[in-house]
N, C-alpha and C positions, 0 to 999 in steps of 0.2 A: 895657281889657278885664280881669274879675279873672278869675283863676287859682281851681280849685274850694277851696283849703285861704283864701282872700282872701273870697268868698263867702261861706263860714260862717265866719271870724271876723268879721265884720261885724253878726251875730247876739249875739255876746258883751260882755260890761260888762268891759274888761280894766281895771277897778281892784280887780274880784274877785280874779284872780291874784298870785302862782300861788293852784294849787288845793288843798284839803283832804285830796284823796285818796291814799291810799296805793300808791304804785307797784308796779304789776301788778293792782288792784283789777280794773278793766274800766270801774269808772261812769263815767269819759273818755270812752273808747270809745263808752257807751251816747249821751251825750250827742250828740257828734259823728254817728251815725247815725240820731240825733232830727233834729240842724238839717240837715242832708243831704235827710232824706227830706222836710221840709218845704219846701227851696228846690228840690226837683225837682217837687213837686206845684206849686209858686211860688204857696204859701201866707202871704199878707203879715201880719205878728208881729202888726201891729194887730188882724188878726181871731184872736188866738189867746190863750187865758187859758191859766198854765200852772199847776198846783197838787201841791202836797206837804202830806205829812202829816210825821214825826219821823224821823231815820234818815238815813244816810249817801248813800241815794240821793235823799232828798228838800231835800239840798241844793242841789239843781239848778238850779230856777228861777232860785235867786240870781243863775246864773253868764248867765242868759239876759237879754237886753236888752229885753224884753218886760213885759206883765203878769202878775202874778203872787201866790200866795195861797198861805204857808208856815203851812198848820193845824194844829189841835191831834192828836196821834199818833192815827193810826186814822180820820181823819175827814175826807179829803181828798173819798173819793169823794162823801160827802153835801154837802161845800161845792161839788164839782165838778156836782153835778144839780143845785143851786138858781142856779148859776151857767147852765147850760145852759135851765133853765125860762124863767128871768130874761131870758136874749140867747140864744136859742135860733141866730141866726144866727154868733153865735161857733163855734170851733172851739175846744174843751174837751182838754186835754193835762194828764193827771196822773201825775208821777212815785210811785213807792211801792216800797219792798221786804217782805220777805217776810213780818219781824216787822209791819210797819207795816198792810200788806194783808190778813195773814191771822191774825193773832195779835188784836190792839186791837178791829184791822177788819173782823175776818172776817166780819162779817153785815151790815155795809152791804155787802162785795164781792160776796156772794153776790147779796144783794138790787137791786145795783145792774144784777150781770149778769141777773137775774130780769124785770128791770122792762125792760131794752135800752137804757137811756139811753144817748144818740148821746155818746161821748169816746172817747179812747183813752188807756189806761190801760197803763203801760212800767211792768213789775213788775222789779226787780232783786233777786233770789234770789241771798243768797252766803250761807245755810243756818245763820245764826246773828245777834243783835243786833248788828253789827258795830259802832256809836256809843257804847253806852248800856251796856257790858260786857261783852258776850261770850258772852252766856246764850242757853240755847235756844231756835230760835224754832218756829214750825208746822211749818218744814220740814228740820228737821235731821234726818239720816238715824238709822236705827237704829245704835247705836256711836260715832254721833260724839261727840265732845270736846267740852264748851264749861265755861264757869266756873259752870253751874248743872247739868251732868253730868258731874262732871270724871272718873266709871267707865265712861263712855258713856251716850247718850242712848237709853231703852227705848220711849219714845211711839215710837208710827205717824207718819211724817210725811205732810201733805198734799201731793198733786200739783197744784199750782194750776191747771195747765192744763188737768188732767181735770174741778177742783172750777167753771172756768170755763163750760168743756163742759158740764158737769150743771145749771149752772145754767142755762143759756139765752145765752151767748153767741153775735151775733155772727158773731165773725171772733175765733179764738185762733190765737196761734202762738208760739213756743217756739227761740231760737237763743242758739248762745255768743256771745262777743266775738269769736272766731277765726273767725266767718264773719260778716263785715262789709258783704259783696253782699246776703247772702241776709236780715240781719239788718235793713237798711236797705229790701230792697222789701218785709220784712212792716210793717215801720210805715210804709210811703207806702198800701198796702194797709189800714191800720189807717184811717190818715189819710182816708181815703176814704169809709172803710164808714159808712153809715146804720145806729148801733148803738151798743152793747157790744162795741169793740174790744178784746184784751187777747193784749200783746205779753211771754212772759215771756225776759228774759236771763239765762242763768244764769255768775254770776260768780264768780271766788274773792276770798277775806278773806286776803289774806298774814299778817294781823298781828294778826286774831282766831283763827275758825275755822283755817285754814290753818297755821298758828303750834304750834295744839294738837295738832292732827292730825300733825305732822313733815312737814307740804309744804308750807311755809313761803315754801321759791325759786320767784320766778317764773315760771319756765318749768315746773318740774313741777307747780305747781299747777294751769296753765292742761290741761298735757298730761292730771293727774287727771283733768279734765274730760271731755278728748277720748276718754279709754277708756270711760268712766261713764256713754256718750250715742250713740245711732245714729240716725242720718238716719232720715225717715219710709217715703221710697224704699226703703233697705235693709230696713227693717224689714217694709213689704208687700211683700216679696221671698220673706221667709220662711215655712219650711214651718209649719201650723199646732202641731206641735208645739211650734217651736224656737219660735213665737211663746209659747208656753206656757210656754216656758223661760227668757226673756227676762227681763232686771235690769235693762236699761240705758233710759235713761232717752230719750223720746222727740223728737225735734228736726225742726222745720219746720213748715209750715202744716197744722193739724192739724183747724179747722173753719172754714169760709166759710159762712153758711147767710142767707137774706132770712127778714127777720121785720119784724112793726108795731116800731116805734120808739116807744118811750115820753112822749116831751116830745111830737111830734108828735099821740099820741092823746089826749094830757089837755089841749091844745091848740082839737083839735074837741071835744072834753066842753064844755069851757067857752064853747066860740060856740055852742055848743046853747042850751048853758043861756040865754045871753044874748038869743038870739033869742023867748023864752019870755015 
């Protein structure tokens, strides 16, 4: 009988290891709450394509013992809907982070959540290029550090999981690595949903962003986070004011909504037509 930690490594290529990642990063973590939540839906690898675009989170597949499609930066989600048109009975799993999703990609992501194509989509947010130098990306705050604002960054950054919402997602949700229960049932949840799922992590960079910023150690970088972020619950707790007054950044499942699914309607377009 395996043990749950026997179970999900079973899922792994261990000639990958060790891994790339930088210790304290979180993309471990994400990983491990990927293959978690698919061996409790007991989702079998064969039916699952997994796909990355460029970037430190989109090294993942590699580590997965499945199938798999390492595309060009920015362009995971369009290989991911021609993959989903194509075997619509697969189950579509694309890794991306922040530069890769909303930077290159930001208008297939939009477009993609626009249209509801059924995948689910694990965005890893650690608020800078962390691979590729260190530069800023869509979502580095105001002030931060990077090697392309080393006076601090003046852009507005985007909230992806609002820009996810806006566009017609779905199912969004939104957790750190420090909460590993709650991070794991929104991607079983994801896993689920007929849509445009999108699950964002928000992680730190010890040795980009984090490094510049002077929160460098891993336990305070992770803790930054923890100040930085309030539960959804807390947060529709608050008086409308304080809501007004509010900086911190929002965490948990933040929309569940039924909509037509897109593969599925250009699916009957084309038996229409065919019947003609």
């Amino acid at each position: 009988m395996f043990n749950k930690a026997e179970r999900i490594k079973k899922y792994l290529r261990p000639e990958m290891y060790p891994s790339i990642f930088c210790t304290g990063c979180g993309i471990g973590n994400v990983l491990n709450y990927t293959l978690r939540a698919l061996n409790e839906c007991r989702i079998d690898l064969d039916d699952v394509v997994f796909l990355s675009g460029i970037g430190c989170s989109s090294r993942l597949p590699g580590y997965i013992d499945a199938d798999g499609l390492h595309t060009t930066h920015g362009r995971a989600l369009t290989f991911a809907t021609g993959v989903k048109l194509a075997k619509p009975e697969l189950n579509v799993v694309v890794f991306t982070g922040d530069g890769d999703c909303a930077g290159i990609g930001g208008n297939h992501f939009i477009h993609a959540a626009r249209r509801n194509v059924d995948m689910t989509v694990i965005e890893i947010n650690n608020y800078n290029y962390g691979m590729t130098g260190g530069q800023a990306s869509p979502t580095t705050p105001v002030g931060g550090l990077t090697t392309t604002s080393p006076f601090g960054c003046v852009e507005q950054p985007f909230d992806l999981a609002n820009l996810a919402i806006g566009a017609g997602a779905s199912y969004v949700a939104r957790w750190l690595p420090s909460y590993p229960y709650e991070a794991t049932a929104s991607i079983k949840k994801a896993l689920k949903k007929k849509g445009f799922a999108f699950v964002e992590i928000l992680i730190a960079c010890p040795t980009g962003f984090g490094k510049r910023n002077e929160i460098d150690d891993t336990k305070e970088n992770w803790d930054w986070f923890k100040d930085a972020t309030i539960l959804k619950g807390d947060y529709d707790r608050l008086s409308d004011e304080e809501k007004q007054q509010n900086q911190k950044i929002l965490l948990g499942e933040l929309q569940n909504i039924e909509k037509k699914e897109f593969t599925e309607e250009w699916r009957k377009l084309v038996d229409s037509l065919a019947d003609k």
